[in-house]
N, CA, C and O atoms as CSV, one atom per row, in Angstrom:
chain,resi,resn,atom,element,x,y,z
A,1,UNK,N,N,-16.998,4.051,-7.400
A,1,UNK,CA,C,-15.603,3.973,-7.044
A,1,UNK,C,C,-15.158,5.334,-6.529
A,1,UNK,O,O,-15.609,6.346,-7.065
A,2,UNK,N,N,-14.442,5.401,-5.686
A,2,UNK,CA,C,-13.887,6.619,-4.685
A,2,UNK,C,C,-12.497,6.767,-5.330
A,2,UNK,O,O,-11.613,5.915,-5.428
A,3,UNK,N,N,-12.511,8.375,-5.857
A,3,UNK,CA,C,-11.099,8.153,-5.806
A,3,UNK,C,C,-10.203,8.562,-4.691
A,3,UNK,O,O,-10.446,9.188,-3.660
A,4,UNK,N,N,-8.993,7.997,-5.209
A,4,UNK,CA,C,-7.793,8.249,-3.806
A,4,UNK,C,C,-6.907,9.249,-4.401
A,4,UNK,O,O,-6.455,8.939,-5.503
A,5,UNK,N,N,-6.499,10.572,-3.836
A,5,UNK,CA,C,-5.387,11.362,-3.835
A,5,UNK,C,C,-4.301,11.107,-2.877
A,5,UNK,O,O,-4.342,11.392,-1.680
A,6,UNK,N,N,-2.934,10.322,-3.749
A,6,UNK,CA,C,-1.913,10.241,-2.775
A,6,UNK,C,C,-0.580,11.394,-3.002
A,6,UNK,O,O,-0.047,11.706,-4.067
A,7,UNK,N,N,-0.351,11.754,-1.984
A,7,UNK,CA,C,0.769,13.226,-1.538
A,7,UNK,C,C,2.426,12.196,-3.054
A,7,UNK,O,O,3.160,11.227,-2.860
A,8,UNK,N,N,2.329,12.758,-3.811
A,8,UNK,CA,C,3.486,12.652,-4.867
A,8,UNK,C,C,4.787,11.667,-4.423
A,8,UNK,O,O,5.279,10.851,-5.203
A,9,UNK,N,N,5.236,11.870,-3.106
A,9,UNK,CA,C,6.140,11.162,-2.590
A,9,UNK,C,C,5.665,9.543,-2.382
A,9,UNK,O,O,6.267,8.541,-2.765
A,10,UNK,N,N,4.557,9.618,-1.745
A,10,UNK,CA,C,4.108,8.210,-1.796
A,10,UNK,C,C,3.663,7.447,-3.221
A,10,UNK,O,O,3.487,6.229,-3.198
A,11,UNK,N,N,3.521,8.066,-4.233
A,11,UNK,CA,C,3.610,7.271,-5.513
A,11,UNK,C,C,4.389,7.175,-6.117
A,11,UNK,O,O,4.261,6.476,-7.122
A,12,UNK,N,N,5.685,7.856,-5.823
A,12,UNK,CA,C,6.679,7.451,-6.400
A,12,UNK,C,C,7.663,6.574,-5.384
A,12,UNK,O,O,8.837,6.230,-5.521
A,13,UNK,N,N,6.904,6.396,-4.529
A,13,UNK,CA,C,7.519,5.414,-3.546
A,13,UNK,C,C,6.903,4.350,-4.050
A,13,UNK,O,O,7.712,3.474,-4.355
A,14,UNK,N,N,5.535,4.012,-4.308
A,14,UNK,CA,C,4.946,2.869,-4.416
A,14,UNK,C,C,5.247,2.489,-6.240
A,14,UNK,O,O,4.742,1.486,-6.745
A,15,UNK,N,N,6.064,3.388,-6.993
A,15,UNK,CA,C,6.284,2.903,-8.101
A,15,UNK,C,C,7.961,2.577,-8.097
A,15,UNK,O,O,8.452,1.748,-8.864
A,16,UNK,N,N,8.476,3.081,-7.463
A,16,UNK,CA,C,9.482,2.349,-6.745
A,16,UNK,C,C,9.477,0.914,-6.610
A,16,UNK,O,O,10.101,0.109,-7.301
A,17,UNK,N,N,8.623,0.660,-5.547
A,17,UNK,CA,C,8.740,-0.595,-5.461
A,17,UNK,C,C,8.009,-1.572,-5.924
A,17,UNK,O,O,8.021,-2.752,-5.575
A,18,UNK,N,N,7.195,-0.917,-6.937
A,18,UNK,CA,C,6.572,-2.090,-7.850
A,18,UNK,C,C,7.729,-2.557,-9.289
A,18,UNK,O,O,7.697,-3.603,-9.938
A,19,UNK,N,N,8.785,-1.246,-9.472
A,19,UNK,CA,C,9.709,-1.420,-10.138
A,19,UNK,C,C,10.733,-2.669,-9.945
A,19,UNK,O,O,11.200,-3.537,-10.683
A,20,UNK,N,N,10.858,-2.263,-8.391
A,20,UNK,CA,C,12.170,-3.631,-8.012
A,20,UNK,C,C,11.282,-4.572,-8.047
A,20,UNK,O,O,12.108,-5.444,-8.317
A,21,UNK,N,N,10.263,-5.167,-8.003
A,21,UNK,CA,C,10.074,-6.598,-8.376
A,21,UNK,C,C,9.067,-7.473,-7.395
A,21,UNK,O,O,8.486,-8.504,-7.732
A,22,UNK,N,N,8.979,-6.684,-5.822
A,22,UNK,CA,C,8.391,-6.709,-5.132
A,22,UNK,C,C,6.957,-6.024,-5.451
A,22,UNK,O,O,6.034,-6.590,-6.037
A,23,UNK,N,N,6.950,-5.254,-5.164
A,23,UNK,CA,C,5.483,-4.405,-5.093
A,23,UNK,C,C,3.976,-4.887,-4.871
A,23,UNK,O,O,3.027,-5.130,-5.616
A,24,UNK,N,N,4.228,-4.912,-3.360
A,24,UNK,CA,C,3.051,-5.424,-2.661
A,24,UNK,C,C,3.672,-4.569,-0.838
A,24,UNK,O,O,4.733,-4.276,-0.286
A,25,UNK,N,N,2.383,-4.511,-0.597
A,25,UNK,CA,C,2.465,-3.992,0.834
A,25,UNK,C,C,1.214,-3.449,1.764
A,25,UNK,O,O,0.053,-3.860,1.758
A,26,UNK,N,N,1.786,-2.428,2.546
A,26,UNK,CA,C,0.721,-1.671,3.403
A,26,UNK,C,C,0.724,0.112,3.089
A,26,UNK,O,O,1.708,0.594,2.528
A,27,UNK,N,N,-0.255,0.860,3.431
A,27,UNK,CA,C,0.192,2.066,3.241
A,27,UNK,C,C,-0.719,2.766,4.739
A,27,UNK,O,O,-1.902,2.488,4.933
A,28,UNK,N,N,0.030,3.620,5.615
A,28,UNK,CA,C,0.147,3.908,6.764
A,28,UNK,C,C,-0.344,4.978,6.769
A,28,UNK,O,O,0.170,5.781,5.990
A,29,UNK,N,N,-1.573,5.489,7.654
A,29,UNK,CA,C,-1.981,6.886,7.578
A,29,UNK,C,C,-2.277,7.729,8.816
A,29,UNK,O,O,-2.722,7.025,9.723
A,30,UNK,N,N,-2.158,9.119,9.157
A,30,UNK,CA,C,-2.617,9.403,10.178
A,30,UNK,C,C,-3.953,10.292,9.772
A,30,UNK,O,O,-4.031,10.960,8.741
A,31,UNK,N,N,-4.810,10.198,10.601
A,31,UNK,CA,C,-6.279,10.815,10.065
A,31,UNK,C,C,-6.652,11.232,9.174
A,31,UNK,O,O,-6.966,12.329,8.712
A,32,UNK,N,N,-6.569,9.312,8.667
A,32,UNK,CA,C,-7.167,8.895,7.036
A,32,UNK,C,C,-6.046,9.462,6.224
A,32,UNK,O,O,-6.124,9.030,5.074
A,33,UNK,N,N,-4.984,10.309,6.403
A,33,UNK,CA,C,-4.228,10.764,5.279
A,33,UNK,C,C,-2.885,9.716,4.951
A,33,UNK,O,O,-2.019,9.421,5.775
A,34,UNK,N,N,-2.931,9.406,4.021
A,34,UNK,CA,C,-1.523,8.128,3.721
A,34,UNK,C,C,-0.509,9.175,3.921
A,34,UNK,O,O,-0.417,10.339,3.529
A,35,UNK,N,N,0.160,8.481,4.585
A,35,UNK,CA,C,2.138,9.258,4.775
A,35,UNK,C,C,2.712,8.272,4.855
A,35,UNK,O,O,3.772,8.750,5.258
A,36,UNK,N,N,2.957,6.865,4.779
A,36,UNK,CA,C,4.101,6.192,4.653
A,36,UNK,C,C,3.575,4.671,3.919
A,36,UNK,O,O,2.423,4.239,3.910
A,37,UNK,N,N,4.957,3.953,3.249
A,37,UNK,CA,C,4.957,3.207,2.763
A,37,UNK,C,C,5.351,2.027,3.369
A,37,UNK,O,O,6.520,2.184,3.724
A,38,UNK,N,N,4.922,0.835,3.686
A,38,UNK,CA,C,5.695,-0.086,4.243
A,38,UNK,C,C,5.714,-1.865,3.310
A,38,UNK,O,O,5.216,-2.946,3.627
A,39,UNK,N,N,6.534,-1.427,2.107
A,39,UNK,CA,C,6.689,-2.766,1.341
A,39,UNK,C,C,6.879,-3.801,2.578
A,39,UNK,O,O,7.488,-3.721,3.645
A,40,UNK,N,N,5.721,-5.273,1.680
A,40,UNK,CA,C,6.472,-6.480,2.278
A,40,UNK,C,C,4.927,-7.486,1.751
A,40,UNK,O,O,3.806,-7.155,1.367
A,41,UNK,N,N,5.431,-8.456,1.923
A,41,UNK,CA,C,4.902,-9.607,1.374
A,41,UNK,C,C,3.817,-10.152,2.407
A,41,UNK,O,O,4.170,-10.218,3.584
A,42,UNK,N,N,2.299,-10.617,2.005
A,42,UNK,CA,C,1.601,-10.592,3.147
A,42,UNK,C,C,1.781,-11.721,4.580
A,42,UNK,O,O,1.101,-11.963,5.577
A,43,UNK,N,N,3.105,-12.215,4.013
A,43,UNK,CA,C,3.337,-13.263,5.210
A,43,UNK,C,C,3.618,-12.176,6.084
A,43,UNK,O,O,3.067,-12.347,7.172
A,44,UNK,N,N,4.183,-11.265,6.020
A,44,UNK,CA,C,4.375,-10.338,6.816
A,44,UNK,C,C,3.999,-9.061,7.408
A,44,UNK,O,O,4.664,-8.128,7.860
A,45,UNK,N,N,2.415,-9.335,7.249
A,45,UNK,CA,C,1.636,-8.400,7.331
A,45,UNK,C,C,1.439,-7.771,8.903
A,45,UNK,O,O,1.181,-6.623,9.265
A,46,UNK,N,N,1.627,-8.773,9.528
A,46,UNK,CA,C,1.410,-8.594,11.132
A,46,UNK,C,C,2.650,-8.028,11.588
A,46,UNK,O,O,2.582,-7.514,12.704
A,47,UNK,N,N,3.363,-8.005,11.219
A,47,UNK,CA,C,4.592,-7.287,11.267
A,47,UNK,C,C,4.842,-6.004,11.225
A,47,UNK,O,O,5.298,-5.286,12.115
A,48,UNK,N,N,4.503,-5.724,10.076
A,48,UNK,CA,C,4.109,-4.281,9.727
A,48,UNK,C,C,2.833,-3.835,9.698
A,48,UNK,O,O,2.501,-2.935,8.926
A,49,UNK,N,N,2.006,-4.402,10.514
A,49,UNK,CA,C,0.411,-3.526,11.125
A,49,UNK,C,C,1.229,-3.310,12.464
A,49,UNK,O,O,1.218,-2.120,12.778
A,50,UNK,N,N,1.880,-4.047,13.275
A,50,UNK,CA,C,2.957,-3.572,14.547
A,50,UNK,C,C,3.229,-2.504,14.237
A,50,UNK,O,O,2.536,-1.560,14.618
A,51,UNK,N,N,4.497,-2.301,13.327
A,51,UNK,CA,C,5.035,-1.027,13.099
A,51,UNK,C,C,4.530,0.130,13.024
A,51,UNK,O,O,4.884,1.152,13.610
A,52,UNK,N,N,3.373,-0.088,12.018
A,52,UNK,CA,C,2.758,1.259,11.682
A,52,UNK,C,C,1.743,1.433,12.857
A,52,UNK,O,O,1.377,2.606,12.927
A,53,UNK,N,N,1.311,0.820,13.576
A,53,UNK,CA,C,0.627,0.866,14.784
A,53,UNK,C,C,1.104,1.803,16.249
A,53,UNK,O,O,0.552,2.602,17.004
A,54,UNK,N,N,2.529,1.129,16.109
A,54,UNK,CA,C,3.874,1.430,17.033
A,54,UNK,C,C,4.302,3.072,16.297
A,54,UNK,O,O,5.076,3.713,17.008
A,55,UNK,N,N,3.956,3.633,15.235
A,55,UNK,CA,C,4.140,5.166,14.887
A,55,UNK,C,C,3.266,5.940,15.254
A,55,UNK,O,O,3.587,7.129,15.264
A,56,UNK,N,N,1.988,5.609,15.645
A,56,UNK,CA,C,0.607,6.514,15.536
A,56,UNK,C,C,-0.317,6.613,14.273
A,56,UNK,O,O,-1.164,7.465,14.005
A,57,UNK,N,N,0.106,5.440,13.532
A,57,UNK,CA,C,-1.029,5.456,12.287
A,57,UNK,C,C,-1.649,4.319,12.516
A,57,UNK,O,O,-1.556,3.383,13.310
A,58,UNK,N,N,-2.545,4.744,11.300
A,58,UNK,CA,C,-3.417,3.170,11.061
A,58,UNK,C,C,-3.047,2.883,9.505
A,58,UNK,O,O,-2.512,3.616,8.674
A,59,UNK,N,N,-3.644,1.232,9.394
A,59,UNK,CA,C,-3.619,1.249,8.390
A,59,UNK,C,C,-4.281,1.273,7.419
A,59,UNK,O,O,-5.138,0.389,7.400
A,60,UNK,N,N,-4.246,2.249,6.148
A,60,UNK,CA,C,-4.821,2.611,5.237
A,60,UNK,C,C,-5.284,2.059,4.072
A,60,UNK,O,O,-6.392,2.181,3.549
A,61,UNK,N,N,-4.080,1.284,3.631
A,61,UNK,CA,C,-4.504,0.388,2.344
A,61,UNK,C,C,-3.852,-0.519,2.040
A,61,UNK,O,O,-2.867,-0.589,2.775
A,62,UNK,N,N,-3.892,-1.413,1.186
A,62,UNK,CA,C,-2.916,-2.679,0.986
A,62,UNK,C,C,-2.909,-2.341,-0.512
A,62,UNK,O,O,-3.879,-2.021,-1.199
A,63,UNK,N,N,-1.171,-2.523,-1.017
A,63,UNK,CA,C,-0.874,-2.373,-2.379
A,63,UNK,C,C,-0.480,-3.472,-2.956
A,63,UNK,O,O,0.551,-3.837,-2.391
A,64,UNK,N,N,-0.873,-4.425,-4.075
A,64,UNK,CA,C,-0.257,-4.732,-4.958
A,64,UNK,C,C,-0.051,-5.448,-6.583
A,64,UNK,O,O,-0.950,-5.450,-7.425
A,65,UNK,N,N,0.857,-5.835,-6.721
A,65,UNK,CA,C,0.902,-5.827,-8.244
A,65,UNK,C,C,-0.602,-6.093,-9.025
A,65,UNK,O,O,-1.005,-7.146,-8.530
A,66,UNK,N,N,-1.187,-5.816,-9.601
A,66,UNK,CA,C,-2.120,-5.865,-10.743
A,66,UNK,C,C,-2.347,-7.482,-10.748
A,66,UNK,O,O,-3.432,-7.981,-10.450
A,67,UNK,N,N,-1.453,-8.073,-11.038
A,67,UNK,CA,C,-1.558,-9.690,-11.166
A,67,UNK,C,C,-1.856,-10.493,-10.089
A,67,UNK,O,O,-2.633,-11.446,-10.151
A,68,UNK,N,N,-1.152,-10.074,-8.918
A,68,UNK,CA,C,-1.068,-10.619,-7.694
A,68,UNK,C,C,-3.001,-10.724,-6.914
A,68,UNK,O,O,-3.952,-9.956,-7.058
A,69,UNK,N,N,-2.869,-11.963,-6.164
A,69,UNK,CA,C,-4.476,-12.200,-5.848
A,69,UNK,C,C,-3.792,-10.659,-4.431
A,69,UNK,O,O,-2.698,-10.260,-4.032
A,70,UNK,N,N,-4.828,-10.420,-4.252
A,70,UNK,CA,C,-5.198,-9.484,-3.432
A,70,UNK,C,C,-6.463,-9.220,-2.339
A,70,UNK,O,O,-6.423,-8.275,-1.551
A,71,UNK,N,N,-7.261,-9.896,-2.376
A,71,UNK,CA,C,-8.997,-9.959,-1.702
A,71,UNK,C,C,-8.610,-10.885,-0.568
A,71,UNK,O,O,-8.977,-10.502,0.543
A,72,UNK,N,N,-7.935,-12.040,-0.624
A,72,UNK,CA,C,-7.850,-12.804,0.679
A,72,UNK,C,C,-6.536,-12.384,1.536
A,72,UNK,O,O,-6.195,-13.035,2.523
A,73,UNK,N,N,-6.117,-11.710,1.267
A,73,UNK,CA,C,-4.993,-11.111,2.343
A,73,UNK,C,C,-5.432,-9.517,2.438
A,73,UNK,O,O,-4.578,-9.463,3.324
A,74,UNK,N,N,-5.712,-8.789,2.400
A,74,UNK,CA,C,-6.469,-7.277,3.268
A,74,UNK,C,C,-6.315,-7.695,4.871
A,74,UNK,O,O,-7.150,-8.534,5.211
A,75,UNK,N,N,-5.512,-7.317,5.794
A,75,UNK,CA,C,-5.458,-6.822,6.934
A,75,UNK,C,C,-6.901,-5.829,7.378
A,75,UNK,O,O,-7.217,-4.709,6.975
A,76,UNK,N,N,-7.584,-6.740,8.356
A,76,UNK,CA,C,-8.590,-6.163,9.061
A,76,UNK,C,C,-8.823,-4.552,9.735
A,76,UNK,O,O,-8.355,-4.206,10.820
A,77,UNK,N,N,-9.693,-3.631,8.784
A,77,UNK,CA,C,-9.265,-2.651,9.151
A,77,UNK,C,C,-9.109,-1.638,8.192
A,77,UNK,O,O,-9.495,-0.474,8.301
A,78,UNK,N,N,-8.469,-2.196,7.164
A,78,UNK,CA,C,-8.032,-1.606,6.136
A,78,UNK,C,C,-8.843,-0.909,4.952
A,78,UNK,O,O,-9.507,-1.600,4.180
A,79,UNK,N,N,-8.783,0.279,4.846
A,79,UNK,CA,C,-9.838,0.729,3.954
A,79,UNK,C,C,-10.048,0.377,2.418
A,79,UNK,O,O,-11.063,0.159,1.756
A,80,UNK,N,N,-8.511,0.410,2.068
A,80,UNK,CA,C,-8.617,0.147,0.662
A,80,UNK,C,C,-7.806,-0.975,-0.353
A,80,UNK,O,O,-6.958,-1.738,0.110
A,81,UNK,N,N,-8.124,-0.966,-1.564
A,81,UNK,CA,C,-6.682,-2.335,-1.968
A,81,UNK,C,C,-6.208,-1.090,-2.956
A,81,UNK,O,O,-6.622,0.064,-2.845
A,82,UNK,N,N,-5.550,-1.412,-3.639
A,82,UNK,CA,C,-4.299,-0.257,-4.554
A,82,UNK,C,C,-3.786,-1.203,-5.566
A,82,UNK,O,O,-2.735,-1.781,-5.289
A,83,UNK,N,N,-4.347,-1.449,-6.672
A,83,UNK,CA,C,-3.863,-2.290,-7.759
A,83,UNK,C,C,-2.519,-1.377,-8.515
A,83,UNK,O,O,-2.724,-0.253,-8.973
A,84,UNK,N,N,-1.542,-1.847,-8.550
A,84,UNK,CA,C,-0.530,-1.698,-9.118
A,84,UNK,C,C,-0.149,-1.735,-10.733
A,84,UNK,O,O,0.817,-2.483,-10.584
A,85,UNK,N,N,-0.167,-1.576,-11.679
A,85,UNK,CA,C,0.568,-1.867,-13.009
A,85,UNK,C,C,1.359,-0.800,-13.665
A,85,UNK,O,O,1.186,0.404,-13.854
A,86,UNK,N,N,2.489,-1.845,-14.006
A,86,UNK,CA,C,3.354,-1.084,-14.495
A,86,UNK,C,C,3.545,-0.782,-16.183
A,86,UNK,O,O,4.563,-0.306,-16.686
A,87,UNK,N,N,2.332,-1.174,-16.903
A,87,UNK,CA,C,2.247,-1.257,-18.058
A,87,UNK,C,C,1.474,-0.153,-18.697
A,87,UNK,O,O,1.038,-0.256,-19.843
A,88,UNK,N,N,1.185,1.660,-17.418
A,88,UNK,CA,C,0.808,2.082,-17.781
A,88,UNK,C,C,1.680,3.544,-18.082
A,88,UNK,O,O,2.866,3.671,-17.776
A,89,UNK,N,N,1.004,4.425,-18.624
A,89,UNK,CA,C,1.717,5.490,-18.675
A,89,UNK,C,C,1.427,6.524,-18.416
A,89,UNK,O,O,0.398,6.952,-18.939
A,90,UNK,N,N,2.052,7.246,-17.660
A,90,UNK,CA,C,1.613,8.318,-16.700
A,90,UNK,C,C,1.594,7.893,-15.592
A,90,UNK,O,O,2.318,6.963,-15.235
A,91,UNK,N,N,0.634,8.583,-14.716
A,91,UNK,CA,C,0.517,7.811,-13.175
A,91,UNK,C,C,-0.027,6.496,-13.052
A,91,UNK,O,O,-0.694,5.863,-13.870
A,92,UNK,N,N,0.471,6.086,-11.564
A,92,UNK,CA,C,-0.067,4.686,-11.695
A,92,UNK,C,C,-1.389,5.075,-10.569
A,92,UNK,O,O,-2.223,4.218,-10.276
């Protein structure tokens, strides 16, 4: 297993929004480095591979909740998945 170092802002972005209730998404990088977050549900995945496409990134990883299936929705491309739980303490 590889680990991942994400820049502080983006994990407290992504615990953010595993807080509100959502927490599932994409995470946007420019050469390999994650810099942005783009919550959303994988119906809407093509949506936001546009967007982050349309900035100059790629996409980096798909986040979400711990519970949530995760293996059949990964956007082609994508390096990594990012299991979520909020039942831990300290970092997620």
């Amino acid at each position: 297993m590889k680990r991942l170092k994400l820049p502080r802002t983006l994990a407290n972005t992504l615990l953010a929004d595993l807080q509100s209730g959502v927490g599932e998404g994409l995470i946007g990088a420019i050469a390999d480095v994650p810099v942005s977050v783009y919550p959303c549900p994988p119906a809407h995945f093509a949506a936001a591979l546009a967007l982050i496409r349309s900035r100059g990134e790629t996409s980096f990883a798909r986040y979400a909740h711990a519970a949530a299936p995760i293996a059949d929705s990964v956007p082609t491309g994508t390096s990594y998945q990012i299991l979520l739980a909020a039942d831990i303490k300290g970092v997620i």
